[in-house]
C-alpha positions in Angstrom: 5.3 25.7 -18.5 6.3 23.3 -15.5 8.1 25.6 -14.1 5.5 28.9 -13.9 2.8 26.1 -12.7 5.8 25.6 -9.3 6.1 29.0 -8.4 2.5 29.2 -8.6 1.9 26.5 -6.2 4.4 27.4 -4.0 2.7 31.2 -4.0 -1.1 29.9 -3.3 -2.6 29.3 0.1 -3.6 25.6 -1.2 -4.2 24.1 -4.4 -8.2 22.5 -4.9 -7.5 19.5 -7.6 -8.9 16.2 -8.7 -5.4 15.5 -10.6 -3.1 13.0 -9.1 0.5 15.0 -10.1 -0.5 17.6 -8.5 -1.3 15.7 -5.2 2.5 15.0 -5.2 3.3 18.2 -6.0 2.0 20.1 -3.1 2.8 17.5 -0.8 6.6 18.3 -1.8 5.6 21.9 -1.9 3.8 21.2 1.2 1.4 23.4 0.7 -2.7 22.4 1.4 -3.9 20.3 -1.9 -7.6 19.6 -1.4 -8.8 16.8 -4.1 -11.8 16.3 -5.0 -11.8 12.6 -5.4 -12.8 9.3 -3.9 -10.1 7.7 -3.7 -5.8 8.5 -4.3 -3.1 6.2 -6.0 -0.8 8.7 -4.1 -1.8 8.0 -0.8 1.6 8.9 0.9 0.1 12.2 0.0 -2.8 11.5 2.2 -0.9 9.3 4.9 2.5 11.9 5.3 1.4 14.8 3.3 -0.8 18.1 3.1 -3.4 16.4 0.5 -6.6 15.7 1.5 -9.1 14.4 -0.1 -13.4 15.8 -0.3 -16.5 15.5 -1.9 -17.7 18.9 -3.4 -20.1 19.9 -0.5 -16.7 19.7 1.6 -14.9 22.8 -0.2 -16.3 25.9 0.5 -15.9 24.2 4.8 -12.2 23.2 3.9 -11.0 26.3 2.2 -11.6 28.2 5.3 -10.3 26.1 7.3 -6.7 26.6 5.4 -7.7 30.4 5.5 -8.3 30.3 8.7 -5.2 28.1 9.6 -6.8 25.1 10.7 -6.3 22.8 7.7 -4.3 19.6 7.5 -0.6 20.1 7.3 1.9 17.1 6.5 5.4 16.4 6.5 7.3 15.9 3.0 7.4 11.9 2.8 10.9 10.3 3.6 13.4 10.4 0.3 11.4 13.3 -1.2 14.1 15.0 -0.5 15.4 16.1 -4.3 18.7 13.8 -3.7 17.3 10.8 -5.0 19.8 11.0 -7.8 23.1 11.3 -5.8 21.5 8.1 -3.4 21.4 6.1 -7.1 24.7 7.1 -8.1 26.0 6.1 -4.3 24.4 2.3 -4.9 26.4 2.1 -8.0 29.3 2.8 -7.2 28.8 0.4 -4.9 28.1 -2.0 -7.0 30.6 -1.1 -9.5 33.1 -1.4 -6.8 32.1 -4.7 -5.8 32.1 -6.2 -8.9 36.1 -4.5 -9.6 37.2 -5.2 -6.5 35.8 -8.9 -6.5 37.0 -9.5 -9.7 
């Protein structure tokens, strides 16, 4: 399940992927994701995170790179923090509030 495929990411030395969740997932992990892919529709991944993306010739160079401690490393992007719920409830009370308080 999900949660074996986590503690298997956050156990590997990088994760070598053409899937876009799992761009997102090692960039929260931040662990090394290389994707083999063009282009991202994650690119905070690319732009703040440990994803990078290659062409097939590229992987046996970029793999030893990681294993040799060279390859890209990121920062987790701002708000993926895991308290994105507690920020939402914080807005509506707000709101709520507002409205009772305007009333």
């Amino acid at each position: 399940g999900y949660l074996e495929f986590i503690y298997f990411i956050r156990h590997s030395a990088f994760a070598l992927t053409d899937s876009g969740g799992i761009q997102e997932e090692t960039t929260a992990l931040n662990i090394p994701c290389l994707t083999i892919r063009p282009s991202t529709e994650r690119p905070v991944t690319i732009w703040e995170g440990s994803n990078k993306l290659i062409t097939v010739d590229d992987i046996e160079k970029e793999v030893q790179l990681i294993l040799n401690g060279k390859g890209k490393t990121g920062k987790i992007p701002k708000f993926w923090d895991g308290q994105t719920a507690g920020r939402i409830v914080e807005i509506l009370e707000g709101i709520f509030y507002a409205e009772t308080f305007r009333g």
